[in-house]
Backbone as a ProteinNet text record, in pm:
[ID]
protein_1_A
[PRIMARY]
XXXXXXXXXXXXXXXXXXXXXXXXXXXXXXXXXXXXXXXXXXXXXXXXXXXXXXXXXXXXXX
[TERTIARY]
15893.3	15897	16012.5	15974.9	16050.4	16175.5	16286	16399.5	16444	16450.8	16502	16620.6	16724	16826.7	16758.4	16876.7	16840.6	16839.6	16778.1	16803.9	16895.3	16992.8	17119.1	17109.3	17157.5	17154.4	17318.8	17308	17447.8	17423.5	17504.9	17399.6	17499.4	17502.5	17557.9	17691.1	17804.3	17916.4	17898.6	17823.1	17810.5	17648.2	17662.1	17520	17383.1	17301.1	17178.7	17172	17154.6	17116.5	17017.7	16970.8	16858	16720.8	16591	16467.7	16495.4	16430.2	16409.6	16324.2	16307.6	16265.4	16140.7	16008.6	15908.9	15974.5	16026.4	16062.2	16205.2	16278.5	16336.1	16291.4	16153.2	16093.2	16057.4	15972.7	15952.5	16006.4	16163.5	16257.7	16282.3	16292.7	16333.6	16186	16115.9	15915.8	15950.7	16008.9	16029.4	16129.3	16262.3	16384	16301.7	16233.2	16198.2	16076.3	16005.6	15947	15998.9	16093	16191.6	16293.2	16318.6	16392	16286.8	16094.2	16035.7	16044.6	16039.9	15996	16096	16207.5	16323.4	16398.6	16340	16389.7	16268.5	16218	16145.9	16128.9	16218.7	16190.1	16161.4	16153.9	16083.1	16135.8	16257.4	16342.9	16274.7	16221.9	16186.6	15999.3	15991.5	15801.2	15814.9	15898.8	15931.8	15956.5	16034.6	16083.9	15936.6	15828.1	15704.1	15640	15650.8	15579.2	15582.4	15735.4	15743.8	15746.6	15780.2	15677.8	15572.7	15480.5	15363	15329.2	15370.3	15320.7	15415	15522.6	15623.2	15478.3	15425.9	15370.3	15226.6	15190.1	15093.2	15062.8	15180	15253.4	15279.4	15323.4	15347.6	15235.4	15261.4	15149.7	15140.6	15007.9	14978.4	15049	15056.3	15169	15057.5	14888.3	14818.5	14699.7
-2031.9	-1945.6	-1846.7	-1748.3	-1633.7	-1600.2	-1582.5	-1557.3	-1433.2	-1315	-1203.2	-1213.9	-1099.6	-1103.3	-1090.3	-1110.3	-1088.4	-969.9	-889	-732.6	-701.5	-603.2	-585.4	-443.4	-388.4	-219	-209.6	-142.7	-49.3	-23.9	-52.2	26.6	98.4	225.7	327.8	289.3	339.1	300.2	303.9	370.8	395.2	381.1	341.2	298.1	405.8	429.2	488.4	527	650.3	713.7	618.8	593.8	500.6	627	543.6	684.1	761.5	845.4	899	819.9	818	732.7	844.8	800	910.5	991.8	942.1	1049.6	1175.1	1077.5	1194.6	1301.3	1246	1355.8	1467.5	1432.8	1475.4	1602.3	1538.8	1653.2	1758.1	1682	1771.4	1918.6	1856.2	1952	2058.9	1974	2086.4	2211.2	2157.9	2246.9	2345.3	2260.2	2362.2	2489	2431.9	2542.2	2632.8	2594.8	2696.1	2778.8	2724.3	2832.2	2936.3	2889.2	3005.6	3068.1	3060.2	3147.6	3255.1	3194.9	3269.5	3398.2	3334.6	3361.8	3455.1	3595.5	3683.9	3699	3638.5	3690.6	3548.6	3629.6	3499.8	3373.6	3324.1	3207.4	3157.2	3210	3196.5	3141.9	3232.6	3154.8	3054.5	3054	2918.1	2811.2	2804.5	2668	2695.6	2750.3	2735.3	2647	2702.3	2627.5	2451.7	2485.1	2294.9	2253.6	2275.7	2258.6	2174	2268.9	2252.6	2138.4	2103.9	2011.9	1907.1	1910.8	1801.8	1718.2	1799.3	1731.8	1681.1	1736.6	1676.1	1526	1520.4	1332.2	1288.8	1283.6	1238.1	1106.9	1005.4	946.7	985.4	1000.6	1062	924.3	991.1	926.3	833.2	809.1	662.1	748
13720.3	13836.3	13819.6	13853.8	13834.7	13978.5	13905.7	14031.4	14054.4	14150.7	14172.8	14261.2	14231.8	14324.3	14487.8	14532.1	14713.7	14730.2	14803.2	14834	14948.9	14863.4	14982.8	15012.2	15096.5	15123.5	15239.1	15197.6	15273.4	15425.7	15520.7	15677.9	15706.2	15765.4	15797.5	15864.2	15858.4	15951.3	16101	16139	16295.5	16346.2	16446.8	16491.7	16517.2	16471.2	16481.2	16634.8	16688.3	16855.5	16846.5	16967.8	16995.6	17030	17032.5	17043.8	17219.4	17224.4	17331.7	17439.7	17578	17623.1	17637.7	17677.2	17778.4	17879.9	17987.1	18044.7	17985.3	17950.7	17866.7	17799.5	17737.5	17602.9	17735.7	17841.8	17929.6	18018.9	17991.5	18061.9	17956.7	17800.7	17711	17725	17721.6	17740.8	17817.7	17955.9	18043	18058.2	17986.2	17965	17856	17747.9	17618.8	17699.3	17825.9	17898.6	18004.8	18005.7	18097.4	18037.6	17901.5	17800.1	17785.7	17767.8	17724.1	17829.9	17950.1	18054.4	18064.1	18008.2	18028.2	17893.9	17817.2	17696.9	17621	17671.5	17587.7	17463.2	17381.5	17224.1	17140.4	17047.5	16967.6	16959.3	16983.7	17003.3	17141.8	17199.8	17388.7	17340.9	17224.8	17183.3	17121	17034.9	16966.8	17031.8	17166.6	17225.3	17306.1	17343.9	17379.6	17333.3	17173.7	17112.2	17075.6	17083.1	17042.4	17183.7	17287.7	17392.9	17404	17337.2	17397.2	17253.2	17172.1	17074.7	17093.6	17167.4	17191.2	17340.2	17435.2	17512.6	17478.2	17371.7	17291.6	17284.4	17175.3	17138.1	17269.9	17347.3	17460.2	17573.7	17613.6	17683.5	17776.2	17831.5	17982.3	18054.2	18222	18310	18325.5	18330.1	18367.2	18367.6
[MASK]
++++++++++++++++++++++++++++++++++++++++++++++++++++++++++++++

């Protein structure tokens, strides 16, 4: 029978942000749609856009 070392890895000095919750992503959707409304130029279509594909991924509320 064959023996391999144990597998070790390094973990970062400081702890990983934790994920976004739903409603957070939620608020983030909405700030990123109120920058477009606000924001005419192409930086203002762009936060549209991830927007609208950030609420994509998102689960409906039920």
């Amino acid at each position: 029978m064959e023996s391999y070392e144990p597998v070790t890895a390094d973990y970062p000095p400081t702890p990983r942000l934790p994920l976004l919750t739903a409603a957070e992503a939620r608020d983030t959707v909405s700030y990123l749609r109120l920058l477009e409304s606000l924001d005419l130029t192409p930086r203002g279509a762009a936060a549209g856009q991830l927007a609208a594909d950030l609420a994509r991924r998102l689960p409906s509320d039920g």
